[in-house]
N, C-alpha and C positions, 0 to 999 in steps of 0.2 A: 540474525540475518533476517532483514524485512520478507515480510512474505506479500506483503499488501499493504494497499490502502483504505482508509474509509471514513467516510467523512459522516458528521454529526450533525443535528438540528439547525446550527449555527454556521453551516458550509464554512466546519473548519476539519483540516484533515490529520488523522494520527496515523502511525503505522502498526503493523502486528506482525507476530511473529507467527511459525506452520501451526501455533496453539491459539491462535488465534486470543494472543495475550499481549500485551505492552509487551516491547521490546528486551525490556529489564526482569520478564519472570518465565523462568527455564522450569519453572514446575506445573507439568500439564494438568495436576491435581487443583492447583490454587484454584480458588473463584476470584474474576477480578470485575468490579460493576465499573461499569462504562467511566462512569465518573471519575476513574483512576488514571486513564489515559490520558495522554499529555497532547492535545490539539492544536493545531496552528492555522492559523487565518493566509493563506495564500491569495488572497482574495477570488476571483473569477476565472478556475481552470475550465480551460474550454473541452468540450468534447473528443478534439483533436487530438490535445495532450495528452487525456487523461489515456487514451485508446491505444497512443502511443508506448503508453508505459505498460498496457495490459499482458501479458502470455498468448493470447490469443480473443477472439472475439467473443468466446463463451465465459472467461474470466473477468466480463464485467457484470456488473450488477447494476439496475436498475431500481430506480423507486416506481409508484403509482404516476407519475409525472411523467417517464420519461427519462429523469435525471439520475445522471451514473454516482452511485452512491460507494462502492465499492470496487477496486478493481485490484486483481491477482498478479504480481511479476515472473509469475512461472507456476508448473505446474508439475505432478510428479514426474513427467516425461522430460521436462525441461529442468529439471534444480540440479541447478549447478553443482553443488554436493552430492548428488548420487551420481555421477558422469566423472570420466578422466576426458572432457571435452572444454579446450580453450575456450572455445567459439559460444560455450553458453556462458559460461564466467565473462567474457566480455558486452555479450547483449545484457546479462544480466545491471553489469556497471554502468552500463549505456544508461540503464532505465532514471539508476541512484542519481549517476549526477545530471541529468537531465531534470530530475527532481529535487536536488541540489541547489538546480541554479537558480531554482524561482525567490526570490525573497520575500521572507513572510513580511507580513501585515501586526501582528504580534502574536502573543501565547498566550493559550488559555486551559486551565483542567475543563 
């Protein structure tokens, strides 16, 4: 389950899981260096968007710039899995395929 987003050197964005690991590794113990992540070129998400997709306004993340380098789809109060609440499972899906519908630019490790 994506937990977030975060983009790299090359303003291209991958996902992470609550372990803040590539999507594919369920053990909180691994070490996984950045360069393991599987990045994609969306090209130029706006601040709108990305803000859109945030949990709230404290779930994004900033660089020295300004520029939202990081942003969270929820938060322990909000994840859909700890809740018997519709209404987050749906905002939540809201985010994916609103992130979904962008078309990448290509793929890069």
């Amino acid at each position: 389950m994506p937990y977030g987003i975060k983009k790299n050197e090359n303003n291209e964005w991958t996902a992470f899981n609550r372990e803040y690991k590539p999507l594919s590794c369920n053990d909180p113990f691994t070490q996984i260096p950045d360069s393991e992540f599987v990045y994609t070129n969306y090209g130029k998400l706006s601040d709108q968007f990305l803000l859109s997709l945030a949990d709230q306004p404290s779930s994004v993340h900033f660089d020295e710039n300004n520029t939202i380098t990081l942003v969270y789809f929820y938060s322990d109060s909000t994840n859909p899995s700890n809740f018997q609440d519709n209404t987050l499972w749906e905002r939540y899906f809201d985010k994916l395929r609103k992130l979904a519908s962008i078309p990448s630019k290509s793929y890069a490790h």
